[in-house]
C-alpha positions as semicolon CSV with decimal commas, in nm:
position;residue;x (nm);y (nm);z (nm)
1;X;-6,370;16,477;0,146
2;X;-6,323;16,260;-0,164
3;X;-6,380;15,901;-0,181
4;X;-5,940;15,878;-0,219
5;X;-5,931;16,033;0,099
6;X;-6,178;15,744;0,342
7;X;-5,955;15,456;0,429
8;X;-6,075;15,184;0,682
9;X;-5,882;15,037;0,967
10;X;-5,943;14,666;1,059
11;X;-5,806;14,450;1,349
12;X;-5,821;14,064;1,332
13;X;-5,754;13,964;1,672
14;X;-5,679;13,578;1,615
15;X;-5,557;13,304;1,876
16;X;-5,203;13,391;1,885
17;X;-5,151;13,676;1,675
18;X;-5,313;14,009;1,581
19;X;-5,325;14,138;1,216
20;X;-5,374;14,548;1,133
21;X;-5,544;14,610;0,788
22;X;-5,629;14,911;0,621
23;X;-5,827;14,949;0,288
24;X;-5,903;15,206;0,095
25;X;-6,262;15,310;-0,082
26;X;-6,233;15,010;-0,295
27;X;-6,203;14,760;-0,001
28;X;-5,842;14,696;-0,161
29;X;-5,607;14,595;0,109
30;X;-5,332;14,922;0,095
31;X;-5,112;14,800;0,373
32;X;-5,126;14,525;0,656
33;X;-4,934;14,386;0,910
34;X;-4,928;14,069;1,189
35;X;-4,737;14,006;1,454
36;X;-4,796;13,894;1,807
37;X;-4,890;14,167;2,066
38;X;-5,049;14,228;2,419
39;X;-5,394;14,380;2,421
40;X;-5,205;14,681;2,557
41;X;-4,985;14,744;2,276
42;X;-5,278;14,708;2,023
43;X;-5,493;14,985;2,239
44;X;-5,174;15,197;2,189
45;X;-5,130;15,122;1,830
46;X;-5,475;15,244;1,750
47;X;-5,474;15,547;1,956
48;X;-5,189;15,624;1,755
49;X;-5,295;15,584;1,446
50;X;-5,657;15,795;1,532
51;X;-5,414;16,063;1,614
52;X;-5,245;16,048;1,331
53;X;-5,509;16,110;1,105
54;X;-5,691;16,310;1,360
55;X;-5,377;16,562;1,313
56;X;-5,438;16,530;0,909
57;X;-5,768;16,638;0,953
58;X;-5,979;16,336;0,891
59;X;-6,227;16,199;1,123
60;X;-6,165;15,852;1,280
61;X;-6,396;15,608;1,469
62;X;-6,268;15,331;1,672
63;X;-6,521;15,065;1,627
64;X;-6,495;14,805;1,955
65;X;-6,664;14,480;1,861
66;X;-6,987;14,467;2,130
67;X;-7,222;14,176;2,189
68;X;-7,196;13,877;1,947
69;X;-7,590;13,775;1,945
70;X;-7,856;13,662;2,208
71;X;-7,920;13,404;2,414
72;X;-7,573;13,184;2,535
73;X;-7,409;13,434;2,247
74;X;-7,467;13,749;2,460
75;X;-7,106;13,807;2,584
76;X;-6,818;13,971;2,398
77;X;-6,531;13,770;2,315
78;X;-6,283;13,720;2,618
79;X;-5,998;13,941;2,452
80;X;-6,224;14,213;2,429
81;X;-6,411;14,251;2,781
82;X;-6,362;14,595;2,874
83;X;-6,144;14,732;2,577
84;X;-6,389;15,002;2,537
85;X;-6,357;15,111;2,899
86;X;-5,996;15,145;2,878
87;X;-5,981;15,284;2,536
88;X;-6,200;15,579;2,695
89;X;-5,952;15,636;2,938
90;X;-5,625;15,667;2,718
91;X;-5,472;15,983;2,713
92;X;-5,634;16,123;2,338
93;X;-5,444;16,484;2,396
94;X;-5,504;16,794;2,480
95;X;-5,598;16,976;2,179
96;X;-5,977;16,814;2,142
97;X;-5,949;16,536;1,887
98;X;-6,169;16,342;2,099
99;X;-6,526;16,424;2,027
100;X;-6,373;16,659;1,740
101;X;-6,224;16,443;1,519
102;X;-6,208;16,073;1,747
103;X;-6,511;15,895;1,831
104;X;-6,542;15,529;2,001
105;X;-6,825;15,339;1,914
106;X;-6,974;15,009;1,780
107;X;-7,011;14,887;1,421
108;X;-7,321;14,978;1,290
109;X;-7,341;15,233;1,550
């Protein structure tokens, strides 16, 4: 795989809207796009998208946000609280992208 081929998916949840950002090798922005959604339709939205380049052949890992820190900064941010649980149980198809291709982790991870 060639450095033209890694692109990097980023999801700014904010207050009252979400934003979708994807980059390329550079860390140039290629293609965005905000709008207000449920937590639901974001989940969807990425699963998506991992499928989507799961079917091109590339490998995808959805990064969940985990802990941010120690002490009183222990706990995840309220919009995220179980997100990886429920990502884990989407439907990711029946042809093994999951494990294969589709991983869900943490940053850094």
């Amino acid at each position: 795989m060639s450095k033209s081929d890694v692109f990097i998916g980023s999801l700014d949840q904010g207050t009252t809207s979400t934003r979708f950002i994807i980059y390329d090798h550079n860390a140039k922005v290629v293609g965005s796009h905000q709008d207000v959604y449920r937590i639901g339709t974001l989940m969807e939205l990425v699963r998506v998208l991992a499928l989507s380049f799961a079917d091109d052949g590339k490998r995808v890992k959805v990064c969940v946000q985990g802990s941010m820190g120690e002490g009183a900064l222990a706990g995840m941010p309220l919009q995220l609280a179980g997100t990886r649980k429920i990502l884990e149980f989407m439907d990711w198809g029946d042809y093994g992208a999951m494990g294969t291709f589709i991983s869900i982790g943490a940053i850094g991870t």
